[in-house]
C-alpha positions as CSV (number, residue, x, y, z in Angstrom):
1,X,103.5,-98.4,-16.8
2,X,103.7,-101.8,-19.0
3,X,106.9,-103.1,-19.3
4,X,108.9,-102.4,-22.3
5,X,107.3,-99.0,-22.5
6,X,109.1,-95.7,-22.7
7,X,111.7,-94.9,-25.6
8,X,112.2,-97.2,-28.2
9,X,116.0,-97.7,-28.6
10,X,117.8,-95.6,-30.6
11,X,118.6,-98.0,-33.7
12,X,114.7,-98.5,-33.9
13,X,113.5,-95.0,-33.7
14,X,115.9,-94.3,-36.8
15,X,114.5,-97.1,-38.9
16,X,112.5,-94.6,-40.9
17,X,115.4,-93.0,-41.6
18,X,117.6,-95.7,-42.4
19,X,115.8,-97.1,-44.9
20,X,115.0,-94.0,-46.7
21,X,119.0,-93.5,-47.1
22,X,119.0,-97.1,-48.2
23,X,116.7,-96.5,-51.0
24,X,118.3,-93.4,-52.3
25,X,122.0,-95.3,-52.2
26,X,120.1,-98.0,-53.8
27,X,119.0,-95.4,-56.5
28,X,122.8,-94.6,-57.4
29,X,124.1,-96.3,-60.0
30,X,126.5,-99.3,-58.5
31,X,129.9,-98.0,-59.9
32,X,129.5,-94.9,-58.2
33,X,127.9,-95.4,-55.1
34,X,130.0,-95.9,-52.0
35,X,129.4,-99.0,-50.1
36,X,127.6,-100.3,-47.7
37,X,130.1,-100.3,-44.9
38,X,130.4,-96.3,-45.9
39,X,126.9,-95.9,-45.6
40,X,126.7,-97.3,-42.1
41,X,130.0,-94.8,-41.0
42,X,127.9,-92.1,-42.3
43,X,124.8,-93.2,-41.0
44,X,126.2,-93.9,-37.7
45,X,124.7,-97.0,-37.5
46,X,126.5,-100.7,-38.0
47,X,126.7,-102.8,-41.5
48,X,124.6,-105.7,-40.4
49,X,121.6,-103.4,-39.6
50,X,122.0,-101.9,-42.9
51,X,122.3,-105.1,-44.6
52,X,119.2,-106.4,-42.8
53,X,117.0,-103.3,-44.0
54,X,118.4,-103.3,-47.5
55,X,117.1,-106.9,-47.7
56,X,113.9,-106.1,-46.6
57,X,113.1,-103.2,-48.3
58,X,111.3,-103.8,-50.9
59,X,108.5,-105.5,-48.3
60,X,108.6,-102.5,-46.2
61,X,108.2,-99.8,-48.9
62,X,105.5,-101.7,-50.1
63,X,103.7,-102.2,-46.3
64,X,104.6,-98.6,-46.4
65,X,102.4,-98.0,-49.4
66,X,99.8,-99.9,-47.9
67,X,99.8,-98.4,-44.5
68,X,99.5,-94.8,-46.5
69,X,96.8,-95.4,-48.8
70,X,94.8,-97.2,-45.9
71,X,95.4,-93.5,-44.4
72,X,94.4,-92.1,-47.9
73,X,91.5,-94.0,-48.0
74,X,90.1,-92.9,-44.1
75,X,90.4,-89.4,-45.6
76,X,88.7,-89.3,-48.9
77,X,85.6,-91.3,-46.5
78,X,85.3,-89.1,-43.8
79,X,85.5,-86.4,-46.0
80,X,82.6,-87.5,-48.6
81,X,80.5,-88.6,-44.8
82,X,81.4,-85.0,-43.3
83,X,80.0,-83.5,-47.1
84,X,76.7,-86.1,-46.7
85,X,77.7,-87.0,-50.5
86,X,79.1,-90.3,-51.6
87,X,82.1,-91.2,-52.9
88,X,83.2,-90.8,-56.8
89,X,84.5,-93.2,-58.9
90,X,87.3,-92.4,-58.4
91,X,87.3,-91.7,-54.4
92,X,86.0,-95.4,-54.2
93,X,88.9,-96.6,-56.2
94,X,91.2,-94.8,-54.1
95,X,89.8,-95.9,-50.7
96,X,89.2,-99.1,-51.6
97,X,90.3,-100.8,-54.7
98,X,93.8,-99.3,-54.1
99,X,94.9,-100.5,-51.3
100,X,93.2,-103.6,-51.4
101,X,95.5,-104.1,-55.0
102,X,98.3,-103.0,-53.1
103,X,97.8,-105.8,-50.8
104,X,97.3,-108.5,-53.3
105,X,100.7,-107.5,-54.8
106,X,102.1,-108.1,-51.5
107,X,100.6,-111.1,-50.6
108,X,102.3,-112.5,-54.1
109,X,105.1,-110.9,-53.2
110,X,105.7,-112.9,-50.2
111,X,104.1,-116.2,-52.3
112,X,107.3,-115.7,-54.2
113,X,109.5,-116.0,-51.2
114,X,108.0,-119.9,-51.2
115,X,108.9,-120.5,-54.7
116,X,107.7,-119.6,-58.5
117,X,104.2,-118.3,-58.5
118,X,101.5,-119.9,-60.7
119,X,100.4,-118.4,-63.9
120,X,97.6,-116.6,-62.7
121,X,99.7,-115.0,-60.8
122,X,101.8,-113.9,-63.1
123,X,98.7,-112.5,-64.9
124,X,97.6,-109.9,-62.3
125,X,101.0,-108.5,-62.0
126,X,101.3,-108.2,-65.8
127,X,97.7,-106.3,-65.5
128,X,98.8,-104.0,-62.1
129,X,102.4,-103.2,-63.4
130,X,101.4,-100.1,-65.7
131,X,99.7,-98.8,-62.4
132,X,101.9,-99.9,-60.0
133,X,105.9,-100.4,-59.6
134,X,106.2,-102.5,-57.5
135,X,103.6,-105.3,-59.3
136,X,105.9,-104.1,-62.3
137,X,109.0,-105.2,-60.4
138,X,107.8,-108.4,-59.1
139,X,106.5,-109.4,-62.8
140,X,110.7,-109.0,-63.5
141,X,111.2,-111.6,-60.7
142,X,108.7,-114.2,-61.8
143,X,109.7,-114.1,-65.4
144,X,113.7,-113.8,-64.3
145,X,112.7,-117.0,-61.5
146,X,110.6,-118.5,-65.0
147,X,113.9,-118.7,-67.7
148,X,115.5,-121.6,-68.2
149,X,118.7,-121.7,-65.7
150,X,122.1,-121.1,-67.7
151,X,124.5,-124.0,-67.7
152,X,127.1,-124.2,-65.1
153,X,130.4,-123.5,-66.8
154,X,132.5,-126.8,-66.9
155,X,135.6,-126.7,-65.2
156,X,138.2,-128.4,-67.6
157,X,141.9,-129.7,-66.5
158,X,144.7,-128.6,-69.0
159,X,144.7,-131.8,-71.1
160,X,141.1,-131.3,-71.9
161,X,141.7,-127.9,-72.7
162,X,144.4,-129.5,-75.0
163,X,141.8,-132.0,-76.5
164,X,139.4,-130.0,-77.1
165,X,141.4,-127.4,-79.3
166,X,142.3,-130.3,-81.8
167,X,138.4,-131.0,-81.9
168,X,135.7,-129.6,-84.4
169,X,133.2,-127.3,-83.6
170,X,130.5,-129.6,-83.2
171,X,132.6,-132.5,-81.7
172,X,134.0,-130.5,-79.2
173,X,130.6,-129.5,-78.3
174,X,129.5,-133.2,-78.0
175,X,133.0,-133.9,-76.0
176,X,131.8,-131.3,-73.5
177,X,128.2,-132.5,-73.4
178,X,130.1,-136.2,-72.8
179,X,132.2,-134.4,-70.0
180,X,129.4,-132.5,-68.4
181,X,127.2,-136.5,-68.3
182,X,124.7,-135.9,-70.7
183,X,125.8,-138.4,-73.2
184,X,126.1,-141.6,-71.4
185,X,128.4,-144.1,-71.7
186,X,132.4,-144.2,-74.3
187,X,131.8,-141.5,-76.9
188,X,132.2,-142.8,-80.2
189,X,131.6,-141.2,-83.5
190,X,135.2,-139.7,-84.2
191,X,136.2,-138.6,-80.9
192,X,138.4,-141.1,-79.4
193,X,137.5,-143.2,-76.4
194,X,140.5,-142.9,-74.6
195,X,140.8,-138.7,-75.0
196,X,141.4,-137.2,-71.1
């Protein structure tokens, strides 16, 4: 007997399982689902396990996708070889062109993980996310990882609070541009030099 064989331990046998509870918590909307630590007590199973699934499943329910219509695929061609027929058009996309789709979304998917994807990438997803959710999901990502980041809100003591309420519209939008060290240099133009 190789070592390591036998059982798996009992945490790993229940992966399956875990993660398909993870995915239906994840599908109830977030001010009424319970949390996470709940979920493990009811699980029977810790909050760093949980934790560790939830942010991996997206990857896994796609590998699970794959893993499936690789499965598919074995089917519908031993069943066309055992009928001594070929495959339809639309067995050969299911054996083939589908999973090998549902690989390419995953290798971008894990592309992603390195950074912004290029534009062609971008393109495929855009063309497999009417087919497929998880292309149309990633595409979401991209363009979210694509938008210009919001400013960081500018922390202001009380007498620039103060100052700034004795301002204009538009000069206490170029006082807080001066603040924030995108105009360089004393401001001038009607905003005093000296202001705090």
């Amino acid at each position: 007997m190789r070592p390591g064989a036998g059982p798996k331990p009992k945490e790993e046998s229940r992966a399956t399982e875990l993660r398909q509870a993870l995915i239906a918590w994840k599908q109830i909307p977030e001010g009424s689902r319970p949390s996470l630590r709940f979920l493990a007590l009811q699980l029977r199973t810790s909050h760093q396990l949980l934790t560790h699934f939830l942010n991996t499943i997206d990857e896994w329910g796609l590998e699970e996708r794959i893993r499936l219509a690789k499965e598919r695929a074995e089917h519908i061609q031993a069943r066309a070889q055992a009928e001594g027929r070929r495959m339809s058009g639309p067995e050969a996309f299911g054996a083939i062109v589908g999973p090998a789709l549902l690989e390419m979304i995953a290798k971008i998917q894990q592309e992603l993980k390195l950074g912004p994807v290029d534009s062609h990438r971008i393109k495929t997803l855009k063309i497999l996310a009417n087919r497929y959710p998880e292309a149309r999901d990633l595409l979401h990502k991209c363009l979210q990882d694509q938008r210009p980041r919001t400013k960081k809100l500018l922390e202001l003591t009380a007498e620039q609070t103060a100052y700034l309420k004795t301002l204009s519209k538009a000069k206490a939008r170029r006082y807080k541009r001066w603040l924030a060290g995108e105009i360089p240099g004393d401001l001038i133009t009607g905003v005093r030099t000296g202001a705090p």
